[in-house]
ZADO-1210 file (C-alpha; in nm, 4 decimals, padded with zeros to 6 digits):
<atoms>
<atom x="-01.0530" y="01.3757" z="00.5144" code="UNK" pos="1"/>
<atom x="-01.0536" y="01.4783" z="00.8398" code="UNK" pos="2"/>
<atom x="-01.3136" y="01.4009" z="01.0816" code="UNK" pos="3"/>
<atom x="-01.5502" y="01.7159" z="01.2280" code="UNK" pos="4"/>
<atom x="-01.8018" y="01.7814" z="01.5315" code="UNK" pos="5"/>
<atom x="-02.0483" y="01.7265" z="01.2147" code="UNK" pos="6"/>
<atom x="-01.9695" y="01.4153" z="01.1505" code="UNK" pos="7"/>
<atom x="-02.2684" y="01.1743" z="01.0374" code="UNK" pos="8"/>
<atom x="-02.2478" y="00.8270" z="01.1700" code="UNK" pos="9"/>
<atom x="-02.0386" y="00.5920" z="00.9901" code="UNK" pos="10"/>
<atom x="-02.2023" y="00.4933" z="00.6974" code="UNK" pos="11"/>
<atom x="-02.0472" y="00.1630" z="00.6562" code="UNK" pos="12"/>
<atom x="-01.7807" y="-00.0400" z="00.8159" code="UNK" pos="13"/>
<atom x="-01.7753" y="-00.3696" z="00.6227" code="UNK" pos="14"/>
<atom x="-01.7510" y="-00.3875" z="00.2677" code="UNK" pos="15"/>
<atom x="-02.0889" y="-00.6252" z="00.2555" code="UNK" pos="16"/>
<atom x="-02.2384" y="-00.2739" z="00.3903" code="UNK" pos="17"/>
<atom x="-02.0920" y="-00.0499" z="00.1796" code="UNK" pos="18"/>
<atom x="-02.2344" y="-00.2841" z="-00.1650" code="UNK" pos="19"/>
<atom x="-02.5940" y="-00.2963" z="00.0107" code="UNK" pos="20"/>
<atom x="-02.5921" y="00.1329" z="00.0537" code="UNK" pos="21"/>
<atom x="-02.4912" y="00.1593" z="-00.2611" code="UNK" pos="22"/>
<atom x="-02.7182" y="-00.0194" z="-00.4052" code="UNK" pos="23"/>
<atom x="-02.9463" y="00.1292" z="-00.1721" code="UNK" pos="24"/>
<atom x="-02.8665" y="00.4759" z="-00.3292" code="UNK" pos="25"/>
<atom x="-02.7795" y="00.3596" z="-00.6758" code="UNK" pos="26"/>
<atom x="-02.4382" y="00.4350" z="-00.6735" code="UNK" pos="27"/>
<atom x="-02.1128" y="00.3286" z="-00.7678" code="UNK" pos="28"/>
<atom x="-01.8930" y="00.2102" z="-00.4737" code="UNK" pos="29"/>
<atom x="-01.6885" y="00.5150" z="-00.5021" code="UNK" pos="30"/>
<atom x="-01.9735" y="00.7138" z="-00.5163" code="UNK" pos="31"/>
<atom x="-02.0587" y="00.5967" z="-00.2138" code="UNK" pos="32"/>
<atom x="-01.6859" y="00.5842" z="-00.0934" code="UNK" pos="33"/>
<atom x="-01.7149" y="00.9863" z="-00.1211" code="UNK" pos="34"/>
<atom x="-02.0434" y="00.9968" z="00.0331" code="UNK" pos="35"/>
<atom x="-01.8866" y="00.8299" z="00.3186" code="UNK" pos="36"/>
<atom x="-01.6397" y="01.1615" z="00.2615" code="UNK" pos="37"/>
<atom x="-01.8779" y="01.4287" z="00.2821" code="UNK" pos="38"/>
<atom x="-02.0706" y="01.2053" z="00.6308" code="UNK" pos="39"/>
<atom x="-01.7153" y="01.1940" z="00.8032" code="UNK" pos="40"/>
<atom x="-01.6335" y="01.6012" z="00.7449" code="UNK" pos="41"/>
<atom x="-01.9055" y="01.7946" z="00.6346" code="UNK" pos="42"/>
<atom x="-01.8101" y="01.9115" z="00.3013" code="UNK" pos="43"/>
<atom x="-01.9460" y="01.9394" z="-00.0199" code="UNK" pos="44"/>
<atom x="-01.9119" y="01.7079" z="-00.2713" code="UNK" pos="45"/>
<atom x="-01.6697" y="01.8794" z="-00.4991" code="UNK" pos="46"/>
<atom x="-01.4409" y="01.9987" z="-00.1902" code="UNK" pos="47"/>
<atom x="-01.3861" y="01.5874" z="-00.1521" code="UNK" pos="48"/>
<atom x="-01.3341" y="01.5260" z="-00.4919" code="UNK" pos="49"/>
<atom x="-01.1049" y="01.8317" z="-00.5041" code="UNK" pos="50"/>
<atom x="-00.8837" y="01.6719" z="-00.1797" code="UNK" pos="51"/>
<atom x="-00.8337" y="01.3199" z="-00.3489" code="UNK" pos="52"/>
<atom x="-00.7299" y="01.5127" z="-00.6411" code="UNK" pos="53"/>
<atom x="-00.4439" y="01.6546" z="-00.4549" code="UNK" pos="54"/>
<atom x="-00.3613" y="01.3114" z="-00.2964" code="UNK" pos="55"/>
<atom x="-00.3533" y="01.1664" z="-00.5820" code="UNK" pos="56"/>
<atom x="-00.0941" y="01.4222" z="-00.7471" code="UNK" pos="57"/>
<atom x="00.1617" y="01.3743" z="-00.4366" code="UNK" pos="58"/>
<atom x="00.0918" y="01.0097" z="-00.4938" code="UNK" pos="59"/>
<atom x="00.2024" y="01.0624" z="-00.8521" code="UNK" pos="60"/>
<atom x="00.5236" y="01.2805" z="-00.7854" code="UNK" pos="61"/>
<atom x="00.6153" y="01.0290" z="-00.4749" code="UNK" pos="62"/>
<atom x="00.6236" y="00.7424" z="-00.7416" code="UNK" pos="63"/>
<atom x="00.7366" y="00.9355" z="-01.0369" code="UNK" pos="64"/>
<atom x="00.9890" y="01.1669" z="-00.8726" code="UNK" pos="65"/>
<atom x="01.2968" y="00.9453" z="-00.8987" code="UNK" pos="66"/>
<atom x="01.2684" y="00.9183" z="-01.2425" code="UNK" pos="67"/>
<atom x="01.0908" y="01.2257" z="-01.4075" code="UNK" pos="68"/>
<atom x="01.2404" y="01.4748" z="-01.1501" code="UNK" pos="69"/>
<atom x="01.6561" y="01.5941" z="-01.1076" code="UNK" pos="70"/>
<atom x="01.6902" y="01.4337" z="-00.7768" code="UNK" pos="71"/>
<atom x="02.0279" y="01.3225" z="-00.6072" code="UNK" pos="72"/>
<atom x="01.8749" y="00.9690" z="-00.4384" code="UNK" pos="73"/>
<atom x="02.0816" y="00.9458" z="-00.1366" code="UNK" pos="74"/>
<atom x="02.2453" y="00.5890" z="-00.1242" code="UNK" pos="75"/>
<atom x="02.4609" y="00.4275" z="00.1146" code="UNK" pos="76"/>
<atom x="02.6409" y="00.0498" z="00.1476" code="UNK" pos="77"/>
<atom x="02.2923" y="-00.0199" z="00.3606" code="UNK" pos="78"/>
<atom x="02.0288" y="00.1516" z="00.1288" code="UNK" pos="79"/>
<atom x="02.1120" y="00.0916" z="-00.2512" code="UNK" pos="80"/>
<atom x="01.9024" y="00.2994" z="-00.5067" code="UNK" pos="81"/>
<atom x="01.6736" y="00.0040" z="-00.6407" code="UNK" pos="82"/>
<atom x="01.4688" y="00.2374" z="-00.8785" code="UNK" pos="83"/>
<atom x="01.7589" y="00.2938" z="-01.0848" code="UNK" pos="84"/>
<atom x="01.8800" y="-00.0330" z="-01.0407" code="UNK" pos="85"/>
<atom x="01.5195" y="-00.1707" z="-01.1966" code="UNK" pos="86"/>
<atom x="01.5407" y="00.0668" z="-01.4481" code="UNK" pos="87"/>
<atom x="01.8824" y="-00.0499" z="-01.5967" code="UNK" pos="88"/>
<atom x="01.7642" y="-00.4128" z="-01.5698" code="UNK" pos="89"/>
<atom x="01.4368" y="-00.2941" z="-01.7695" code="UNK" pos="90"/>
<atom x="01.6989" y="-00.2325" z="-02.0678" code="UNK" pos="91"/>
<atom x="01.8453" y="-00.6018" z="-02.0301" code="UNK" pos="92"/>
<atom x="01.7663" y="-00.8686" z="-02.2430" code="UNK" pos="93"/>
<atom x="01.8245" y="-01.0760" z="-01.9427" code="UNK" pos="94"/>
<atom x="01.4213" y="-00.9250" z="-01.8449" code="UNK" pos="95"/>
<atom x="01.1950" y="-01.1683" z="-01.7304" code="UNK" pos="96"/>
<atom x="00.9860" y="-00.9767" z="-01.6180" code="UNK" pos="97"/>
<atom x="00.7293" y="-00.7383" z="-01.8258" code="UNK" pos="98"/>
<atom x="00.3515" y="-00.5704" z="-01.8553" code="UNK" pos="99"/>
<atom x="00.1568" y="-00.4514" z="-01.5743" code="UNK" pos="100"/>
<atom x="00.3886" y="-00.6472" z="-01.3396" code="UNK" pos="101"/>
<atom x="00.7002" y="-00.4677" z="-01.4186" code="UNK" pos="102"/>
<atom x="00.5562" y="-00.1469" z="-01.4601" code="UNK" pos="103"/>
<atom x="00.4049" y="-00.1615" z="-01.0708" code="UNK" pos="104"/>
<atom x="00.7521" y="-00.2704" z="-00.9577" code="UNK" pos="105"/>
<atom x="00.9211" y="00.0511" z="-01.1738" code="UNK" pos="106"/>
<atom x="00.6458" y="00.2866" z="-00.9524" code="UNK" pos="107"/>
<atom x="00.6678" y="00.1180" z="-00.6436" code="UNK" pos="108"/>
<atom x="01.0396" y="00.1352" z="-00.6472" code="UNK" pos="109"/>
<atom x="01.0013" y="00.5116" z="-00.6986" code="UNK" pos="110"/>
<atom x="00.7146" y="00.4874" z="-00.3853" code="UNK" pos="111"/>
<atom x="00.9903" y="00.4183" z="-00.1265" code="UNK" pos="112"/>
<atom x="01.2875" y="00.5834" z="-00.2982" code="UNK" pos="113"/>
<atom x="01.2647" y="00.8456" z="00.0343" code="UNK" pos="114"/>
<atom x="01.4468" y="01.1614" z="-00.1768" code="UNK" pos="115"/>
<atom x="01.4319" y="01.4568" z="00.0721" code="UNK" pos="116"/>
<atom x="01.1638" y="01.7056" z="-00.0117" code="UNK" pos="117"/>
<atom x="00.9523" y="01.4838" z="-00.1796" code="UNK" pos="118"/>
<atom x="00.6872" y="01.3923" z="00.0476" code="UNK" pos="119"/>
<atom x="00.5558" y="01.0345" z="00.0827" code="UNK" pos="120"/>
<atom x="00.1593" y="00.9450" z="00.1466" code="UNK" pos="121"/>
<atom x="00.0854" y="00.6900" z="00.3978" code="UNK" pos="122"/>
<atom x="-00.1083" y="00.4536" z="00.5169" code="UNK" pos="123"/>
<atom x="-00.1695" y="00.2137" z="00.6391" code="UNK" pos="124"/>
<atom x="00.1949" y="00.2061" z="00.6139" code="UNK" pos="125"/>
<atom x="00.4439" y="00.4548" z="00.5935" code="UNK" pos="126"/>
<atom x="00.4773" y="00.5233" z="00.2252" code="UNK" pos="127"/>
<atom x="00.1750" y="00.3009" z="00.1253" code="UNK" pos="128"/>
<atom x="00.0077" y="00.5536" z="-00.0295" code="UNK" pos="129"/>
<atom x="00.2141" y="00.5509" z="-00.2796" code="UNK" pos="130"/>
<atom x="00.2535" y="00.1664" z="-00.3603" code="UNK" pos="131"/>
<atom x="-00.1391" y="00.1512" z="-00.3554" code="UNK" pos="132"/>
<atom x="-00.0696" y="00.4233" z="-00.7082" code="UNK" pos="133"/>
<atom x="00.1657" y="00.2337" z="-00.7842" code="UNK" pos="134"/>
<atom x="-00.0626" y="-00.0578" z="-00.8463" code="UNK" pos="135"/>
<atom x="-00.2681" y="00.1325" z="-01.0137" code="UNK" pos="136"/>
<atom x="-00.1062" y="00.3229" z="-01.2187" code="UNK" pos="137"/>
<atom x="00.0616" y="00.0295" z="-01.3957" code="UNK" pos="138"/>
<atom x="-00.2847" y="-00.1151" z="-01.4698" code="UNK" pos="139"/>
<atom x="-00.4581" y="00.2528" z="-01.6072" code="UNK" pos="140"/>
<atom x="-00.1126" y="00.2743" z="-01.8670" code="UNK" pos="141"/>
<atom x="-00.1674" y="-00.0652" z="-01.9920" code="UNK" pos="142"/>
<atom x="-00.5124" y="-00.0559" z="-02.0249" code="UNK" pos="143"/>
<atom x="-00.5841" y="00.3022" z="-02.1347" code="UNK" pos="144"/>
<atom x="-00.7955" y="00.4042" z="-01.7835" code="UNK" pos="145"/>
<atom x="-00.8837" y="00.7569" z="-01.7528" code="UNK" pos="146"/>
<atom x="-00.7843" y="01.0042" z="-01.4928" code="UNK" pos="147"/>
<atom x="-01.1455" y="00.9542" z="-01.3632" code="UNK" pos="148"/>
<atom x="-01.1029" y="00.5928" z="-01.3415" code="UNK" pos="149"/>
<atom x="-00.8077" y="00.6529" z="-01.1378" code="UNK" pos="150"/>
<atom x="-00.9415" y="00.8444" z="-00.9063" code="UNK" pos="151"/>
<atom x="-01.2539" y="00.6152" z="-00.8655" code="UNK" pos="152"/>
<atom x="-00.9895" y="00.3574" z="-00.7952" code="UNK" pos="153"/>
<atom x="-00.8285" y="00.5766" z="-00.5258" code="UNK" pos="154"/>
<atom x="-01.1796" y="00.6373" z="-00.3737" code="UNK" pos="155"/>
<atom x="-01.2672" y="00.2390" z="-00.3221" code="UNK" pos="156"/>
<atom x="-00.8925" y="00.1867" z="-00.1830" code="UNK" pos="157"/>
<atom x="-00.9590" y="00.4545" z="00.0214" code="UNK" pos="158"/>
<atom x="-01.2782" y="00.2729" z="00.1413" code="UNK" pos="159"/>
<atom x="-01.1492" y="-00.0490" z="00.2475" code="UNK" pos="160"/>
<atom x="-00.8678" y="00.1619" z="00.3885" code="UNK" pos="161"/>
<atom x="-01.1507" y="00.2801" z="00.6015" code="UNK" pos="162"/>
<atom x="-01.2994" y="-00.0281" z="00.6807" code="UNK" pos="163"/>
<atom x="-00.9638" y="-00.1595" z="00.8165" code="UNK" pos="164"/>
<atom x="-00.8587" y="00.1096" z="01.0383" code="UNK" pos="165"/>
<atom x="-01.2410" y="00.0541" z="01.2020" code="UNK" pos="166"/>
<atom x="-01.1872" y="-00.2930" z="01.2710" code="UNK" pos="167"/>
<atom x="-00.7974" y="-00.3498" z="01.3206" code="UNK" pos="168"/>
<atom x="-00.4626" y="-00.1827" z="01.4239" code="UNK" pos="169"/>
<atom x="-00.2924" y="-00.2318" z="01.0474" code="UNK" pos="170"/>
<atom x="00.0338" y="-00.1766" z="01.1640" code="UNK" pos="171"/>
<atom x="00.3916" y="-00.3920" z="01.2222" code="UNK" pos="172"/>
<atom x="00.3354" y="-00.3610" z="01.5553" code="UNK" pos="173"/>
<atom x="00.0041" y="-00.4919" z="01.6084" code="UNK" pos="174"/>
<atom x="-00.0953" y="-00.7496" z="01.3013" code="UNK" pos="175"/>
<atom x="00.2980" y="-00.7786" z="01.1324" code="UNK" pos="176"/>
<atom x="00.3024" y="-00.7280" z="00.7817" code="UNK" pos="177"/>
<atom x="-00.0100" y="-00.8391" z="00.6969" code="UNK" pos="178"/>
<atom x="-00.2058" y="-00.5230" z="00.8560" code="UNK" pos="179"/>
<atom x="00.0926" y="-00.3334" z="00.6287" code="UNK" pos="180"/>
<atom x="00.1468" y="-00.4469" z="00.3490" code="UNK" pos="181"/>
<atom x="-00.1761" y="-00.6941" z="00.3012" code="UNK" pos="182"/>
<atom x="-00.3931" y="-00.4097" z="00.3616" code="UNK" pos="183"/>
<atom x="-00.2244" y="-00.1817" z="00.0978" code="UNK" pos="184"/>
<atom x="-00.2530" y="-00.4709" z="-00.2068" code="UNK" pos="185"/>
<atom x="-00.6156" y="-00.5469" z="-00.0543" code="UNK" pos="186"/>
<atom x="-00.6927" y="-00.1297" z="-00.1021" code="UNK" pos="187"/>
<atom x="-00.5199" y="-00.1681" z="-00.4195" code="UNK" pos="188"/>
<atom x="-00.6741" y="-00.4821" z="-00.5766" code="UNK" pos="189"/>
<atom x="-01.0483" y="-00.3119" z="-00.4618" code="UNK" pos="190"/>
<atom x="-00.9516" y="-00.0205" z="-00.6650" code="UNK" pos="191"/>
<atom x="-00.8248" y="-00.1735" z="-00.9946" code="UNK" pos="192"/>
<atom x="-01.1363" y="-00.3697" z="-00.9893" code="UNK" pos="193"/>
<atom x="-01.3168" y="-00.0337" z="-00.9552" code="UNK" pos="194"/>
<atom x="-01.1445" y="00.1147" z="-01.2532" code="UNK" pos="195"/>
<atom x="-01.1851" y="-00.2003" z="-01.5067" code="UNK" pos="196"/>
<atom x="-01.5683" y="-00.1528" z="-01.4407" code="UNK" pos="197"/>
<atom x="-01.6393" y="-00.4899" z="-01.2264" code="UNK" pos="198"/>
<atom x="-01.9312" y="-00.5261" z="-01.0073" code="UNK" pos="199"/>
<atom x="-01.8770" y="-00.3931" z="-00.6250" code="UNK" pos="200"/>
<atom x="-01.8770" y="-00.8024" z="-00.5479" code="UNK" pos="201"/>
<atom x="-01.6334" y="-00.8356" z="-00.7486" code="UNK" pos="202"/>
<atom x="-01.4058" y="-00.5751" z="-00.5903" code="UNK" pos="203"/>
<atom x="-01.4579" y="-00.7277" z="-00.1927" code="UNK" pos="204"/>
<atom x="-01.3668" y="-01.0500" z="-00.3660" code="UNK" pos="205"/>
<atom x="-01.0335" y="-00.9316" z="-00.4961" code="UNK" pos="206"/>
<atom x="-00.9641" y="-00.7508" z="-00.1974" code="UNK" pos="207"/>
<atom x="-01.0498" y="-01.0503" z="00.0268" code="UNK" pos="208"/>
<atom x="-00.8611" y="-01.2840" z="-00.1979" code="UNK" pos="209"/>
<atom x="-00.5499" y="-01.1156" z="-00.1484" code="UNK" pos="210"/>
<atom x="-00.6044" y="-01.0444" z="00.1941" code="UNK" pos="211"/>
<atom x="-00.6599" y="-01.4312" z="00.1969" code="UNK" pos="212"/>
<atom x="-00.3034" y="-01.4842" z="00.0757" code="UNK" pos="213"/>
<atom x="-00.1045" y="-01.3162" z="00.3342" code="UNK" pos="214"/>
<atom x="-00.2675" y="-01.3815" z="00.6690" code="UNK" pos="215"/>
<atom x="-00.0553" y="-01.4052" z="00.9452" code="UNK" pos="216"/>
<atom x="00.2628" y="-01.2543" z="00.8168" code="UNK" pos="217"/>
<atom x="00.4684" y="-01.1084" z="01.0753" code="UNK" pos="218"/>
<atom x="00.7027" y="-00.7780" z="01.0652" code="UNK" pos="219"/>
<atom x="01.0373" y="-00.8778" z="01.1442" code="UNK" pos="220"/>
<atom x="01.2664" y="-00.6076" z="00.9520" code="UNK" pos="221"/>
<atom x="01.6781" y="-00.6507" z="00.9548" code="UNK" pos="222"/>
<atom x="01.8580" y="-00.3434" z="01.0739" code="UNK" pos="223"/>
<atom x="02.0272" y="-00.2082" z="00.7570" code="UNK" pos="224"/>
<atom x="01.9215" y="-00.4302" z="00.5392" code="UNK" pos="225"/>
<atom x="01.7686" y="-00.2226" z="00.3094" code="UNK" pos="226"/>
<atom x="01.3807" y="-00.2481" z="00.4241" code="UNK" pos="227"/>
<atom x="01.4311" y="-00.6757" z="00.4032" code="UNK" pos="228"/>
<atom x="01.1772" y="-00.8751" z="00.4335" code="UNK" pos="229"/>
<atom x="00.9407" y="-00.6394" z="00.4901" code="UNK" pos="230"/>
<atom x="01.0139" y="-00.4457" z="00.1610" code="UNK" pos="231"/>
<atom x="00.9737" y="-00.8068" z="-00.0704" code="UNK" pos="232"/>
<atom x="00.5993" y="-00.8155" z="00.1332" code="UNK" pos="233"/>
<atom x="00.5319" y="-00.5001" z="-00.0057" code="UNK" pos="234"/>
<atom x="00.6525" y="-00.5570" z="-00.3639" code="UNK" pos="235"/>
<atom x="00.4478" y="-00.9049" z="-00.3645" code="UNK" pos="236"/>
<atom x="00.0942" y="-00.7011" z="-00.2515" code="UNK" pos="237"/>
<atom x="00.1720" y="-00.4603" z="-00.4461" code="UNK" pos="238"/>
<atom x="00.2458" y="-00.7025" z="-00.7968" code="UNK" pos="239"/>
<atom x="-00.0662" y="-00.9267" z="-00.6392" code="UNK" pos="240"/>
<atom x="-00.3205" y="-00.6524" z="-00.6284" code="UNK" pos="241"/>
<atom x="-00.3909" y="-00.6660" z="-01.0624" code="UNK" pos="242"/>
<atom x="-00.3805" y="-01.0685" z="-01.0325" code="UNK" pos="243"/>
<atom x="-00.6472" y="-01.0901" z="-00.7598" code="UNK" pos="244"/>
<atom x="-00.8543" y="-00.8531" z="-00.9152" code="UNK" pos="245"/>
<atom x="-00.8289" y="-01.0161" z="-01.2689" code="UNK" pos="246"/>
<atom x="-00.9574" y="-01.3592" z="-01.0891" code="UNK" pos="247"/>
<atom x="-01.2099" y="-01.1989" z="-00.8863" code="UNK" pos="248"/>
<atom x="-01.3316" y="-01.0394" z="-01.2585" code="UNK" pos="249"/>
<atom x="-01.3281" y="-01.3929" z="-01.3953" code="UNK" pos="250"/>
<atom x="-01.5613" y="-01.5273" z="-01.1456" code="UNK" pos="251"/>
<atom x="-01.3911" y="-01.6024" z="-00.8712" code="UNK" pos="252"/>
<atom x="-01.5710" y="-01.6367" z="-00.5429" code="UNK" pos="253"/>
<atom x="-01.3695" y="-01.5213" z="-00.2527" code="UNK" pos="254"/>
<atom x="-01.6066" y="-01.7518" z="00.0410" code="UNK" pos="255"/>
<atom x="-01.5330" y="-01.5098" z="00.2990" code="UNK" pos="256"/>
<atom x="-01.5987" y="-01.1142" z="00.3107" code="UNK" pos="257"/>
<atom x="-01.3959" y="-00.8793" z="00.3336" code="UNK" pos="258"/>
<atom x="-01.4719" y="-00.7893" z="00.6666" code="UNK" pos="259"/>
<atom x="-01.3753" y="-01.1098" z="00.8302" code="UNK" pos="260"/>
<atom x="-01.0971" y="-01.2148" z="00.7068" code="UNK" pos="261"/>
<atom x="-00.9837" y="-00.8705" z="00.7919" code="UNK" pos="262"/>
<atom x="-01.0851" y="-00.9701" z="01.1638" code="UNK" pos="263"/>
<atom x="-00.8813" y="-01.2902" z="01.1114" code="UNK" pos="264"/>
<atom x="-00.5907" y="-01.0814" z="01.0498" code="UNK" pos="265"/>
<atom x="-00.6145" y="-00.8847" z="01.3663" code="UNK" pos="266"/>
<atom x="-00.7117" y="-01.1984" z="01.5462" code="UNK" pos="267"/>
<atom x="-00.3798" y="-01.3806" z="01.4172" code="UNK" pos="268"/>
<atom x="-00.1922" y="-01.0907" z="01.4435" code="UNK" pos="269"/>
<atom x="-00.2460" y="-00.9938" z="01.7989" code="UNK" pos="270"/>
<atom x="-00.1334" y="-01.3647" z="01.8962" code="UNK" pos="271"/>
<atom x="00.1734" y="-01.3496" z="01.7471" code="UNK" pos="272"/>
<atom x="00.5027" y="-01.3850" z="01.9621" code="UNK" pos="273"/>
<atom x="00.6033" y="-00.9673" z="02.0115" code="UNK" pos="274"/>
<atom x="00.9462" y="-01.0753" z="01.8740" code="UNK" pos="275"/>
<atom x="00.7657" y="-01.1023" z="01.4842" code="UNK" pos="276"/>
<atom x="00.5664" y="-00.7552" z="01.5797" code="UNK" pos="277"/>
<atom x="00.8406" y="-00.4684" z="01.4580" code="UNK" pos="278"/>
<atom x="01.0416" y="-00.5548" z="01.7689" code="UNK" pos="279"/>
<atom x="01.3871" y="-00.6731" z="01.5496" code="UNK" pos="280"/>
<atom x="01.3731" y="-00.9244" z="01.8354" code="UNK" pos="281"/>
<atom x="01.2687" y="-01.2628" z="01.5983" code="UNK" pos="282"/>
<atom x="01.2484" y="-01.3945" z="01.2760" code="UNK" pos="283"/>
<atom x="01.4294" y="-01.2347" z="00.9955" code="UNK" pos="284"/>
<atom x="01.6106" y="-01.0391" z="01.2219" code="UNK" pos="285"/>
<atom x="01.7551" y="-01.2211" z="01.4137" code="UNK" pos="286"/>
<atom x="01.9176" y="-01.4567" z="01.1175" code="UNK" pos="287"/>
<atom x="02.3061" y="-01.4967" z="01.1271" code="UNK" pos="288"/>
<atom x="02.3467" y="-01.2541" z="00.8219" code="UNK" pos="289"/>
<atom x="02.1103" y="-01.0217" z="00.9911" code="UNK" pos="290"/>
<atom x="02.2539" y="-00.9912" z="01.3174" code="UNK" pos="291"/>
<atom x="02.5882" y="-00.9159" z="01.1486" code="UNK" pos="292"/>
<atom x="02.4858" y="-00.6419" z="00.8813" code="UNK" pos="293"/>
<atom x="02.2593" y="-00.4983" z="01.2187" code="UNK" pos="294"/>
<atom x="02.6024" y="-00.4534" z="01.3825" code="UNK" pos="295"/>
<atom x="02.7580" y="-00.2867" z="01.0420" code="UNK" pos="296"/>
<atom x="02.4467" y="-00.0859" z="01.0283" code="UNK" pos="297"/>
<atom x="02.5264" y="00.0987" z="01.4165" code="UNK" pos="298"/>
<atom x="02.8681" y="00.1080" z="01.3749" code="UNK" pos="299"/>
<atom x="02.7832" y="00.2986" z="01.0481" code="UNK" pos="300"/>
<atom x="02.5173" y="00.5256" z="01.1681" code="UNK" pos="301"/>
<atom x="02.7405" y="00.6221" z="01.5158" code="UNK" pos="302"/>
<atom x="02.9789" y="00.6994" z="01.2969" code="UNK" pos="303"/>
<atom x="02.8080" y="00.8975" z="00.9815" code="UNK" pos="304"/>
<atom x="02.6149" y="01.1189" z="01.3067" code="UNK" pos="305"/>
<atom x="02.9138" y="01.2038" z="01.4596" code="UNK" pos="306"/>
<atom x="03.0659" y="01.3213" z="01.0888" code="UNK" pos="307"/>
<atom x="02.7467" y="01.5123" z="00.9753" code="UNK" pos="308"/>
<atom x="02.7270" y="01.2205" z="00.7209" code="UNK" pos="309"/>
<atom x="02.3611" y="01.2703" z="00.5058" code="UNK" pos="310"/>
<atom x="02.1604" y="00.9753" z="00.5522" code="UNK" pos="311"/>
<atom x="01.8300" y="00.8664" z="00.3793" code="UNK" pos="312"/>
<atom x="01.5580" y="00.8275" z="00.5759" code="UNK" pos="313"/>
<atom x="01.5244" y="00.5253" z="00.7123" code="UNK" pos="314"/>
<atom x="01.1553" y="00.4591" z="00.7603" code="UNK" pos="315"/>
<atom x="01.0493" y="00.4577" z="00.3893" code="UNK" pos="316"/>
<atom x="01.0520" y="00.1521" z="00.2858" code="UNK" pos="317"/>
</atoms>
């Protein structure tokens, strides 16, 4: 929500915090994630609840939309429609793929399918919203979770969301993919553990796990090539997220909170080269393949804007 003259201070900006007030208060973390809420703007506690609920339903229709809704995705040789494309290979015996994992890939294909006039929730990046559902809502329709437990889920992401933007930049620009796409599977692994009822350790240990895994991965996207790498970074988080939540629900010990190794990642991040930081200047980008389909991709776009051409929009990845 948004912040207001009102606003309490901060009521927690590690996760370690956030355990110790709620068990301070006896709450649940996302009690205390919408206590945190009702601090920042001064509402009541329903009003909060009432907001996620609406986030949560453009969420829903940003994942869902390509496939429930009579959309014409707009495609070109750059930007193929990969939602339809999983859901044909869904049909194939040729599957490998199944369960949780290949129903977070369906939704997260539908996160970034960018169809004009449905609108996309960021953060941290610029359809994450909507892979963070994504995640889960794979896990809640193969294990049965309520609405309720969804939206507890969506209230813990929301509150490591919240500890990240107080202690880092998580953007391409400043800590690569990893403040991007790490961020979003460590929001989204917090939540699932949320909704499957483990303890709030349990959820900064899934979160930092994941977190863990992806430390110092830049942002080096190829000019129309179809959101690559950055878009495989954001389908692996996203897939991650129920894995790192089940192990952190079996026991497993993460060694470091949440809080630093989300320091580490601004730390590594902010020494990286500016060539891996969103610049196309390095890395993937700058590959042989890459350099060519980046001089398709102009020649393309010069020529589609001069013609009236429509285009997808090119920042949802």
């Amino acid at each position: 929500v948004l912040d207001t003259p009102v606003r309490k201070p901060q009521l927690f900006d590690t996760m370690t915090r956030w355990r110790e007030v709620a068990a301070e208060l006896g709450l649940s973390l996302a009690e205390t994630a919408i206590r945190y809420e009702m601090d920042a703007s001064g509402w009541e506690r329903d009003r909060v609840v009432s907001y996620m609920h609406l986030v949560e339903a453009a969420m829903r229709r940003q994942t869902h939309a390509v496939y429930e809704e009579p959309h014409d995705v707009p495609t070109t040789a750059f930007r193929p429609n990969m939602a339809a494309e999983w859901a044909a290979h869904m049909t194939s015996p040729r599957r490998l793929t199944d369960g949780v994992t290949a129903q977070t890939i369906k939704w997260a294909y539908g996160a970034g399918a960018g169809i004009p006039g449905v609108p996309a929730v960021a953060g941290p990046m610029g359809s994450g919203g909507g892979y963070i559902h994504a995640a889960l809502w794979a896990v809640k329709e193969a294990r049965g979770f309520s609405d309720d437990d969804l939206l507890a889920g969506l209230f813990v992401a929301a509150g490591v969301g919240a500890i990240a933007y107080s202690r880092t930049e998580p953007t391409g620009e400043v800590t690569g993919c990893t403040g991007e796409t790490g961020i979003c599977g460590a929001m989204a692994a917090a939540g699932i553990v949320e909704m499957a009822g483990g303890t709030p350790e349990q959820a900064e240990n899934a979160a930092s796990l994941l977190l863990q895994a992806v430390v110092g991965v830049p942002c080096d996207p190829v000019a129309g090539g179809a959101g690559q790498p950055c878009r495989s970074r954001i389908i692996t988080t996203t897939c991650m997220a129920h894995v790192f939540a089940d192990l952190a629900l079996a026991g497993r010990d993460a060694v470091l909170p949440l809080h630093e190794v989300i320091d580490i990642v601004d730390r590594v991040g902010r020494s990286l080269p500016p060539e891996l930081l969103c610049t196309g200047r390095g890395g993937a980008s700058v590959a042989p393949s890459a350099q060519r389909k980046a001089v398709a991709f102009r020649e393309w776009y010069e020529m589609t804007a001069r013609e009236g051409v429509r285009r997808p929009p090119g920042n949802l990845i």
